[in-house]
Structures are given as structure tokens and as C-alpha cells.
LUMTI-669674 format. One record per residue (C-alpha): residue in three letters; x negated, y, z; chain; residue number from 1. Coordinates in Angstrom, 2 decimals. Example, Ala and Ser with C-alpha at 12.3 -4.5 7.8 and 13.67 -1.06 7.14 Angstrom:
<recs>
(ALA (-12.30 -4.50 7.80) A 1) (SER (-13.67 -1.06 7.14) A 2) 
</recs>
This chain:
<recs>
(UNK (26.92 -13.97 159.10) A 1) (UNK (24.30 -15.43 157.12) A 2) (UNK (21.19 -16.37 157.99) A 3) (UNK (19.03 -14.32 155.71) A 4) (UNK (21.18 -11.59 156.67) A 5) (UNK (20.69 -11.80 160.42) A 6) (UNK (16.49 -12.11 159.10) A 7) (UNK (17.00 -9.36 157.51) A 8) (UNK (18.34 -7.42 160.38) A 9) (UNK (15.69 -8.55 162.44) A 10) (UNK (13.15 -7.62 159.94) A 11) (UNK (14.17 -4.29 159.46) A 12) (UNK (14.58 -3.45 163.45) A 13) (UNK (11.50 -4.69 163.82) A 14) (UNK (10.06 -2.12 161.09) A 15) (UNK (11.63 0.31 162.55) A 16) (UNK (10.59 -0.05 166.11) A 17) (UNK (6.72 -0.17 164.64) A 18) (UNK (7.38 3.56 163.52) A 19) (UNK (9.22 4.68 166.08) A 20) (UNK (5.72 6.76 166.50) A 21) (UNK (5.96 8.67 162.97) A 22) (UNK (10.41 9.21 163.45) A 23) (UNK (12.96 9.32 166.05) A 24) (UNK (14.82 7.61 163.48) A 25) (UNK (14.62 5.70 160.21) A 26) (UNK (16.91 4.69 157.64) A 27) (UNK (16.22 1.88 155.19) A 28) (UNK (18.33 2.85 151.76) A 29) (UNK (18.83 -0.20 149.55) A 30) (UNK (19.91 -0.34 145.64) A 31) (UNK (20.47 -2.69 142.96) A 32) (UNK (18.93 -0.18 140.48) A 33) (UNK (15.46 0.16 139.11) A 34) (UNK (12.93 3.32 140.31) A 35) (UNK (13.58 4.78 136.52) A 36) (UNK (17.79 5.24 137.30) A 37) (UNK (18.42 8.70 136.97) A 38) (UNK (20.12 7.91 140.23) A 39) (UNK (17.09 6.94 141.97) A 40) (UNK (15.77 10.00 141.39) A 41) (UNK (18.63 11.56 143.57) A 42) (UNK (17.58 9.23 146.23) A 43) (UNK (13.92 10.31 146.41) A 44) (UNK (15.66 14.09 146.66) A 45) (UNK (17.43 13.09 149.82) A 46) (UNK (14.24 11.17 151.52) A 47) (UNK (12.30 13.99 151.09) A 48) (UNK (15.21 16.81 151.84) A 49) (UNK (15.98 14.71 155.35) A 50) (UNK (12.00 15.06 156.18) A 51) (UNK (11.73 18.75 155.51) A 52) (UNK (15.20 19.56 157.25) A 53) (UNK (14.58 17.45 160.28) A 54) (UNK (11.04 18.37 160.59) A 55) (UNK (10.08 14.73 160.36) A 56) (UNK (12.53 13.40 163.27) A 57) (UNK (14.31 11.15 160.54) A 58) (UNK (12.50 9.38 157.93) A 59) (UNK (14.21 8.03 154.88) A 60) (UNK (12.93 4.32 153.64) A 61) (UNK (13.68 3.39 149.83) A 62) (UNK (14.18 -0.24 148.61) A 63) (UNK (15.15 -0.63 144.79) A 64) (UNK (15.62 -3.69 143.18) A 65) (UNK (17.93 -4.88 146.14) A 66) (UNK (14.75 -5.67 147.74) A 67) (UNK (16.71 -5.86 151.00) A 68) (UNK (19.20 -8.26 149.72) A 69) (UNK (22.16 -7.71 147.65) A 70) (UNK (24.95 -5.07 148.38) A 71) (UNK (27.12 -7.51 150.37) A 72) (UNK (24.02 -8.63 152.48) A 73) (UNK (23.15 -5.12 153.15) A 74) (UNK (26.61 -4.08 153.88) A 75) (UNK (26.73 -7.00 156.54) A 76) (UNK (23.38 -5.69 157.93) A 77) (UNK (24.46 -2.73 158.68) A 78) (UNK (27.51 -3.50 160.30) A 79) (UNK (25.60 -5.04 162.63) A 80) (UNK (23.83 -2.17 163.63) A 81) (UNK (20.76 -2.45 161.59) A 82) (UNK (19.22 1.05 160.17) A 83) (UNK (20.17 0.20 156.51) A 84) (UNK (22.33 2.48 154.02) A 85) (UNK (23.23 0.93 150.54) A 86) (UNK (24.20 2.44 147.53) A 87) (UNK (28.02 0.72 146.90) A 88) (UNK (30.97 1.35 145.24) A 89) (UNK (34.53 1.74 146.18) A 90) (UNK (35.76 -1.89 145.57) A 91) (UNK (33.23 -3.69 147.94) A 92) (UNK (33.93 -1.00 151.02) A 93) (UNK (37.85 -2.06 149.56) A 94) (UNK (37.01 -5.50 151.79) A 95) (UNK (37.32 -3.04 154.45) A 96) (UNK (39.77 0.01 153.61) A 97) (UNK (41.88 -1.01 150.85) A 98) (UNK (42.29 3.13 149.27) A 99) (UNK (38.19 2.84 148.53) A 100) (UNK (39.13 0.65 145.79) A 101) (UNK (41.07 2.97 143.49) A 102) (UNK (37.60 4.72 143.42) A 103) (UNK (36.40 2.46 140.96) A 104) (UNK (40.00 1.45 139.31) A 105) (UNK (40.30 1.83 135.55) A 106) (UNK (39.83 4.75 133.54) A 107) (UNK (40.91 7.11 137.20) A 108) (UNK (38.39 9.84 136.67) A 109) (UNK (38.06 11.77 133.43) A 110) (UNK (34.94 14.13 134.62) A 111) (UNK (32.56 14.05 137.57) A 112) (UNK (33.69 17.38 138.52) A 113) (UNK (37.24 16.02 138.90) A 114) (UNK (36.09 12.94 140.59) A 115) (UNK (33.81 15.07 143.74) A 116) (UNK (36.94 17.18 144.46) A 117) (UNK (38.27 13.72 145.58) A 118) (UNK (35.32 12.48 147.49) A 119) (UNK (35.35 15.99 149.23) A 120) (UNK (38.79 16.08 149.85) A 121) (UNK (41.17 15.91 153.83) A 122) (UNK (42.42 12.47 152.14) A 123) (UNK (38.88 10.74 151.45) A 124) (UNK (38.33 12.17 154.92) A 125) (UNK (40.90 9.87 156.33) A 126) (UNK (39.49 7.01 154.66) A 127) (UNK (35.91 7.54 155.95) A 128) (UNK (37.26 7.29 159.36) A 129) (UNK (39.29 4.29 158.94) A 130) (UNK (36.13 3.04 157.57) A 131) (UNK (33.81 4.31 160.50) A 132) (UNK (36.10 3.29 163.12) A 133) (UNK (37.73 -0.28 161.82) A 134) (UNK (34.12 -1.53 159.96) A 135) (UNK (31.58 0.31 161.23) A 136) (UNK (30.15 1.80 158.21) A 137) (UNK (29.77 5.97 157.38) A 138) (UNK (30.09 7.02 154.42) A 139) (UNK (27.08 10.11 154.15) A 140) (UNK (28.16 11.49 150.59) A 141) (UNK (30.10 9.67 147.99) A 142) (UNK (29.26 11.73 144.98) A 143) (UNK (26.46 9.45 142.66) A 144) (UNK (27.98 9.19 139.91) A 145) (UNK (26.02 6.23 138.12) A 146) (UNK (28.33 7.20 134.50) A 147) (UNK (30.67 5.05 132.69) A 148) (UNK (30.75 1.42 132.24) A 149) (UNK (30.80 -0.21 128.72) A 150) (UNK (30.93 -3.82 127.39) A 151) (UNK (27.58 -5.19 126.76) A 152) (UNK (27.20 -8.37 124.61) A 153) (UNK (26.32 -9.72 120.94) A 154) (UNK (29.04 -8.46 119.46) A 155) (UNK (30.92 -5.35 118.90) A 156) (UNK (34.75 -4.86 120.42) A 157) (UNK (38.05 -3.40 118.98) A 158) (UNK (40.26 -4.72 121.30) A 159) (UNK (41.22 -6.57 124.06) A 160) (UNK (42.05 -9.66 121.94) A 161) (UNK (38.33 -9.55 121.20) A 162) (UNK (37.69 -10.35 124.45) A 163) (UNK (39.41 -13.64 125.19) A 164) (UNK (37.80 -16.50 125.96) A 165) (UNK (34.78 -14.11 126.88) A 166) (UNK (33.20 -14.45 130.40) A 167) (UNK (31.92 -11.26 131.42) A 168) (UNK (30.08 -10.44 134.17) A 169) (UNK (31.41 -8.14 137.19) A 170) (UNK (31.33 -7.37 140.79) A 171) (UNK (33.51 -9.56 142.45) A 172) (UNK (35.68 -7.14 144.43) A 173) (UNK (39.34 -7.45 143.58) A 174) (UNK (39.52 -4.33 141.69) A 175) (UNK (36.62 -5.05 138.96) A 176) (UNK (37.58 -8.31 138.46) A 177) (UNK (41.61 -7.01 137.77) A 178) (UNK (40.47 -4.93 135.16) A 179) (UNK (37.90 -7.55 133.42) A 180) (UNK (40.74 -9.10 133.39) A 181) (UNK (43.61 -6.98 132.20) A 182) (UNK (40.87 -6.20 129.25) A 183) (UNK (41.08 -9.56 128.28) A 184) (UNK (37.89 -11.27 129.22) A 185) (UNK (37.33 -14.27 132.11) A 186) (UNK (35.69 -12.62 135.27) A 187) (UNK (32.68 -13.80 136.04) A 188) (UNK (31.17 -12.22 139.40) A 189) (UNK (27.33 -12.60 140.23) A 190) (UNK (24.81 -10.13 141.69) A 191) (UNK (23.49 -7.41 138.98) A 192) (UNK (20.09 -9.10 139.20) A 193) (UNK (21.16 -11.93 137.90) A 194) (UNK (22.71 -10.71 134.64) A 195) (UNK (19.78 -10.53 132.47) A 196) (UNK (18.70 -14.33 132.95) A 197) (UNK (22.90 -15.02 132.54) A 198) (UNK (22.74 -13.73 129.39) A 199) (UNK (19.49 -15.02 128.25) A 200) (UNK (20.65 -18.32 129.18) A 201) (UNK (24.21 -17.63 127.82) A 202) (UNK (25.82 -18.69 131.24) A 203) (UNK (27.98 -15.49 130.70) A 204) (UNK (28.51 -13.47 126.99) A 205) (UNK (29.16 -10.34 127.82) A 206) (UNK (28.52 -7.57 130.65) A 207) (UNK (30.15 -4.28 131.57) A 208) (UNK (27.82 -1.54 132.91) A 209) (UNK (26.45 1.91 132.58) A 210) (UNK (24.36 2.89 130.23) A 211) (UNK (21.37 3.80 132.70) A 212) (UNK (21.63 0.46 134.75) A 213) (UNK (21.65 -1.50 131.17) A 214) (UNK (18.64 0.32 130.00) A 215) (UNK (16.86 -0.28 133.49) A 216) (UNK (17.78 -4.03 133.48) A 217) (UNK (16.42 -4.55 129.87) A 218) (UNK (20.00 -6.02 128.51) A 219) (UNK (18.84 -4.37 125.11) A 220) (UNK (16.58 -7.24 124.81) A 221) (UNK (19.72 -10.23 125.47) A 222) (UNK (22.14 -8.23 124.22) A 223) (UNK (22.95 -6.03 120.92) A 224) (UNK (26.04 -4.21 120.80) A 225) (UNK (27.69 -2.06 123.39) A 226) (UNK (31.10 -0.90 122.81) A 227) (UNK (32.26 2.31 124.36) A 228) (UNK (35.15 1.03 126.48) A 229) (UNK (34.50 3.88 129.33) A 230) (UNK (36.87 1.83 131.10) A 231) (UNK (35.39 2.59 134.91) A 232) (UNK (34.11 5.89 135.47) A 233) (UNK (31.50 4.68 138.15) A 234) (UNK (31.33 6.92 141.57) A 235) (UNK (29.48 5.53 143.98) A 236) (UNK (28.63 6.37 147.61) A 237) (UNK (25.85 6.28 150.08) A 238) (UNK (26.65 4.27 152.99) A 239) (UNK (25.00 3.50 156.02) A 240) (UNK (25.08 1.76 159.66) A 241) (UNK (27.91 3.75 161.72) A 242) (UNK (26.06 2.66 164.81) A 243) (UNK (22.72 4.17 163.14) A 244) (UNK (24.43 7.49 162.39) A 245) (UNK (26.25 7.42 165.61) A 246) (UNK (22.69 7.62 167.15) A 247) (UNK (22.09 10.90 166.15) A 248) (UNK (21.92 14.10 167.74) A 249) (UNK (25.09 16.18 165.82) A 250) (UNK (22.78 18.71 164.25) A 251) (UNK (21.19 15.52 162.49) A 252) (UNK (24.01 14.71 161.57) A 253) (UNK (24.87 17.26 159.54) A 254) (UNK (21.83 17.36 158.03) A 255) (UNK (22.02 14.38 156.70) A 256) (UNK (26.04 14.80 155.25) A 257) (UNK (24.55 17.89 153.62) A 258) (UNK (21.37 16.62 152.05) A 259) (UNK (23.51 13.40 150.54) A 260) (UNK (25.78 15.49 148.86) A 261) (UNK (23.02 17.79 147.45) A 262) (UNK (21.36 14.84 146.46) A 263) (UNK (24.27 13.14 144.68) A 264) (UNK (24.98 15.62 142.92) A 265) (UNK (20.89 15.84 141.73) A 266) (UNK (21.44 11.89 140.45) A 267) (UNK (24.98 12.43 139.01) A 268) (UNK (24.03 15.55 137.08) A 269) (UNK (20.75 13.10 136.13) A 270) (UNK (22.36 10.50 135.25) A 271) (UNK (24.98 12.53 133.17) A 272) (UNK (21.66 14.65 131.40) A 273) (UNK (19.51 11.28 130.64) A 274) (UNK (22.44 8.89 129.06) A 275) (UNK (21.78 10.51 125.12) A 276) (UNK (18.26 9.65 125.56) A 277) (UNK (18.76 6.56 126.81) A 278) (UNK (20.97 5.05 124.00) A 279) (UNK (18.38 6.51 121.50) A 280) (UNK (16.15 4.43 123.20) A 281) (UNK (18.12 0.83 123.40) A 282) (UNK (18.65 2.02 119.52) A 283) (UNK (15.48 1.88 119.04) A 284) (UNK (15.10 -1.67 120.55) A 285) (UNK (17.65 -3.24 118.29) A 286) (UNK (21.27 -2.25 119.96) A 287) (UNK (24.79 -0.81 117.64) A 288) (UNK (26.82 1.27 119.59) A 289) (UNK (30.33 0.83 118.63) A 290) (UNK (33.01 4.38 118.98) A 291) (UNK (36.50 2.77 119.23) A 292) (UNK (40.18 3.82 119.91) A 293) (UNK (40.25 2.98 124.02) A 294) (UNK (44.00 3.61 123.96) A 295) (UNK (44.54 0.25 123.78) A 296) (UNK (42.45 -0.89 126.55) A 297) (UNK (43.82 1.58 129.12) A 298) (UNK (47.66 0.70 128.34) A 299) (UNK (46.67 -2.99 129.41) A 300) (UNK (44.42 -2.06 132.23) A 301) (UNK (47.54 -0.13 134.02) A 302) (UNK (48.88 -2.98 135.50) A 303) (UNK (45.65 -3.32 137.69) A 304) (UNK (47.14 -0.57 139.67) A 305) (UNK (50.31 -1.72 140.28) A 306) (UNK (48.77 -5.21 141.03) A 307) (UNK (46.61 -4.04 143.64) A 308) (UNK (48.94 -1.86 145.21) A 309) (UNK (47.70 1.26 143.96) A 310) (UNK (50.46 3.27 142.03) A 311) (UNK (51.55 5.80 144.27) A 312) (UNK (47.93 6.60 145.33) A 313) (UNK (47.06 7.36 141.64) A 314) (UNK (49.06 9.87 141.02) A 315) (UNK (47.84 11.88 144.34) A 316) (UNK (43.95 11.24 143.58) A 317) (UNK (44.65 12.10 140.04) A 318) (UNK (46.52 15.46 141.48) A 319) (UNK (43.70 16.18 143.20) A 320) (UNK (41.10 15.45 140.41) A 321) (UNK (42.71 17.92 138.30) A 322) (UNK (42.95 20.91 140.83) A 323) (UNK (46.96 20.86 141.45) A 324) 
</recs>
């Protein structure tokens, strides 16, 4: 573990123990995103639902900005028992249980309705558990829908042979960088927060993200043209210490797996409700938005799920997505 991890950990036990007198029990919730994300806003529904609903016994701690380190730190944290939750997505808690990846695979998810049945569903079930019990990590909802991810950079897209030779920023979990990949472009994996001076600097020419996030992170200003790929549908979940949430007294517990999924579904339908605004916005500050044929990018991104080992379990979330 590293070492600014393990001072993290410390840190934030140490915080905790100093208001043990105002909660029974806190939980720190870190994200990469900016206190304007429409998602954020689902987060401040959830601290403030968990203090009403537990009559203060739990109190809900919000960091933004990856103030408590970035995703991987915090996921590392709380594995080792620290009272920390992080915003992630499926192909980080992949590192762990191999199915969360297909959560953020290409173009899986054609609605967020379609996409909570699976998050909801006996077989996501499974997959939390495997995760609890092999990683020690609990999922608490995995319905924030942060909207779909686009190609960012200084100059508009048609197709994937527009994209070689192009190094574009993405997580660096297997499945993200797989489909950069299969769409043409040279992976290049670095924390969020580090994209805007990348670009400004030109160390990378292109980024793929959601609308909100881009907005948030000022890429209008280092970048002008997005091109509607809506190659990852992003779902994201809120994930926190299993060790914290094994702590807690079973009705607790359910009051927090309620209040998460309320809340998701507050920042999803947020985020869903704020995106036409938004682009009228980064329109405003200089940025074409480019409407193209994505045919051709999802026939070459199907290989990332035979690549990854995902075929078979595509057709049963996709079954499940669309009701049958």
C-alpha cells in the first residue's frame, strides 16, 4: 500500500474518532467531480437523507475534487477498513470481480431505466457479494448515472480512422482502455484531474467524458469540439469500506441501501435533466458539437467484449436491460 494511502487512512480514522461525540458512525464519500455535477447534488441528498433517517447516529462526510486522493487511493483506503466510500465505476471494482467491468463496456446500456434493472437485479446481487466477501468493499447503490461519454479534443470525429495516432485520455482499467482502443485512438490513462493541464500542455489530444464532468473540469476552454460518440453509457456506483458497513446495526443498514438508491436516482435523473443546458453553455464558450453516424464505432468496439471475456455475459445483462 502506499504511503499516502496508509496517511490517508490514518487521517481519516483519526477524524472520525474526534466526532465520535456528534455520530456513532461516519462515512467520508470521495469524488473526482466538482460540487456543480448534477451528480453531486445526489450526494448531498443522501448525506442529508442518512441524518434524518438515522436520527443523527450516522453522519455522511463529502469530499469533491478527489480531495481524499484519487479513486484507486480511496478504494485502497477503504479496504483497509477506513470509513471512506468513493464514487467508482465498474472497470476499477473489475481489479476485483471481473463481471463489474461489463458495467462500463461499450455502448451496453441504451437508457438509464434499462441500465438500474441491472444494478437491481439477483445477478448484480451475486457480484456485490463476491465483491464484499473476496475485496472487502459494499457496494450501497449502483445507480448514478454520470451520462454518456464523448470524445473531447480540437477537432471534430467521423470515424475511427480519425482517431489514429490520437492519445486520448482514459481510466486505466482494462475495459476503458479496450475500447479507446478498438475506437482507434492510443490509451492514455491518468487521473481525471489531470486532464485539463494534459491538454493545455498537449501531453494528450483528446479526452472521452460526459458532458457534465467536461463542463465541471473547464475542457471547453483546452478543447473545442466534442463529437457525440456515446460510446460508454457511464453507471457508476457508491462504494464504501465493507468493514465500515459491516459495523452497523442491520436497521442502519438498510437505511443506508435505501437512501443510496433514492439518491442515485436524484443525480442520474439530474444529470440526465441538466446535459441540454450544459452544452448550450460550453457553446457559448467556443465548443462545435459534432452529430455523427456511431454505427461505425460500435461494430469495432465489439471485439472489446470478446477480448475481455465478456460475450456470453452481454447477452444476459442486455436481457435483463430490456425486461425479457
Amino acid at each position: 500500500m502506499k504511503v499516502h494511502t496508509i496517511f490517508y487512512a490514518a487521517l481519516i480514522a483519526s477524524t472520525a474518532i474526534g466526532q465520535a461525540m456528534a455520530a456513532d458512525f461516519t462515512l467520508n464519500v470521495n469524488t473526482a467531480l466538482t460540487t456543480d455535477d448534477p451528480l453531486y447534488k445526489g450526494l448531498e441528498t443522501f448525506r442529508d437523507e442518512i441524518a434524518k433517517r438515522s436520527e443523527g447516529k450516522i453522519e455522511i462526510k463529502l469530499f469533491p475534487n478527489s480531495q481524499l486522493g484519487s479513486d484507486e487511493d480511496v478504494i485502497e483506503q477503504a479496504r483497509a477498513g477506513a470509513p471512506v466510500a468513493v464514487v467508482v465505476e465498474g472497470g476499477r471494482l473489475a481489479n476485483y470481480v471481473k463481471e463489474f467491468g461489463i458495467m462500463t463496456a461499450p455502448y451496453i446500456a441504451k437508457s438509464y431505466e434499462g441500465v438500474r434493472k441491472v444494478t437491481v437485479s439477483p445477478l448484480f446481487a451475486e457480484w456485490e457479494k463476491k465483491l464484499h466477501d473476496t475485496a472487502g468493499l459494499q457496494v450501497l447503490s449502483f445507480n448514478w448515472s454520470q451520462g454518456e461519454r464523448q470524445v473531447i479534443m480540437n477537432k471534430p470525429v467521423k470515424t475511427p480512422a480519425d482517431l489514429a495516432g490520437v492519445r486520448m485520455r482514459t481510466p486505466g482499467a482494462p475495459v476503458w482502455i479496450e475500447t479507446v482502443r478498438a475506437m482507434g485512438a492510443t490509451p492514455a490513462p491518468m487521473p481525471y484531474s489531470e486532464v485539463y493541464s494534459a491538454m493545455q500542455q498537449q501531453v494528450i489530444d483528446a479526452v472521452e467524458a460526459q458532458i457534465p464532468a467536461a463542463y465541471g473540469s473547464k475542457l471547453q476552454e483546452v478543447a473545442k469540439h466534442i463529437t457525440k460518440t456515446h460510446h460508454i453509457f457511464l453507471i457508476t456506483g457508491l462504494v464504501a469500506s465493507g468493514g465500515w458497513y459491516d459495523s452497523l446495526p442491520d436497521n442502519l443498514k438498510t437505511i443506508v441501501r435505501e437512501e443510496a438508491l433514492k439518491a442515485g436516482d436524484v443525480a442520474s435523473y439530474g444529470t440526465r435533466d441538466s446535459i441540454a443546458g450544459l452544452e448550450k453553455k460550453m457553446e457559448e464558450a467556443g465548443v462545435t458539437f459534432h452529430e455523427i453516424d456511431v454505427e461505425p464505432f460500435r461494430k469495432a468496439t465489439e471485439v472489446v467484449y470478446d477480448k475481455l471475456g465478456y460475450g456470453e455475459l452481454r447477452e444476459q445483462i442486455q436481457a435483463i436491460a430490456e425486461g425479457n
